[in-house]
C-alpha positions in Angstrom: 115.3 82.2 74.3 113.0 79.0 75.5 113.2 77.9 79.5 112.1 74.2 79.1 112.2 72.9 82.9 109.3 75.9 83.1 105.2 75.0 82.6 104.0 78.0 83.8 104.3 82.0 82.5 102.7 84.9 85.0 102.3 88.3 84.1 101.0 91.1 86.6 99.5 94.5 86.7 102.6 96.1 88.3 106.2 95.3 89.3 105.1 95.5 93.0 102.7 92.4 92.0 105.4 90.7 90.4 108.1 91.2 93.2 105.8 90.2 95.9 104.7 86.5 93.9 108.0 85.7 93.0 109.3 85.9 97.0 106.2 83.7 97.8 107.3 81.3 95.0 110.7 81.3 96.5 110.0 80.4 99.7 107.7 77.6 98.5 110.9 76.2 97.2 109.7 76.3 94.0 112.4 77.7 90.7 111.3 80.9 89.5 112.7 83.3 86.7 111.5 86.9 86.2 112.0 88.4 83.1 110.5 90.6 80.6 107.1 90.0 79.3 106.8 88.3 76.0 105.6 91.4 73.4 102.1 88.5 72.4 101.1 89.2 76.1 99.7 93.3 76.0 98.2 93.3 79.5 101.1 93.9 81.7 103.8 95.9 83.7 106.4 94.6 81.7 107.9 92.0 83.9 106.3 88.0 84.3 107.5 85.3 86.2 108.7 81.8 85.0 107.8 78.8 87.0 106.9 75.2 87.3 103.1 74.4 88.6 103.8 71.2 90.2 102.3 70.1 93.4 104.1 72.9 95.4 102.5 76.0 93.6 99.3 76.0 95.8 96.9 79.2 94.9 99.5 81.9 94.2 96.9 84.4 93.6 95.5 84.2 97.2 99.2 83.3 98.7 100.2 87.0 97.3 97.3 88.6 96.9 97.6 90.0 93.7 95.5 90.5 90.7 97.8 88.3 88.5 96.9 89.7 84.6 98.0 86.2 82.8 98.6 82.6 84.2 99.7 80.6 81.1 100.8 77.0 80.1 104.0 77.2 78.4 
């Protein structure tokens, strides 16, 4: 399955990481899809988020705090 409106792939260290960045996405107003990490990425809780960068995105590591395992160009 490919997501082409999306630049940018996240993956965390837990679920509670995951949950917690994709609300903060959302109420930047910025599209996100969570879904299950791709198998080529081993550091992870299983879940990543899809989103686009854009101007928008700000820091999303210090909006929620998380220790974000992967932030990839798709």
């Amino acid at each position: 399955m490919t997501y082409p409106h999306y630049d940018r792939l996240i993956s965390f260290e837990s679920v509670h990481q995951a949950v917690k960045a994709e609300k903060v996405l959302d109420r930047q107003g910025i599209a996100v899809a969570a879904l299950p990490t791709p198998r080529e990425i081993a550091i992870s809780c299983g879940q990543c988020l899809l989103f686009v960068a854009g101007r928008r995105g700000g820091n999303l590591k210090a909006a929620c705090g998380c220790a974000c395992a992967l932030v990839k160009t798709v």
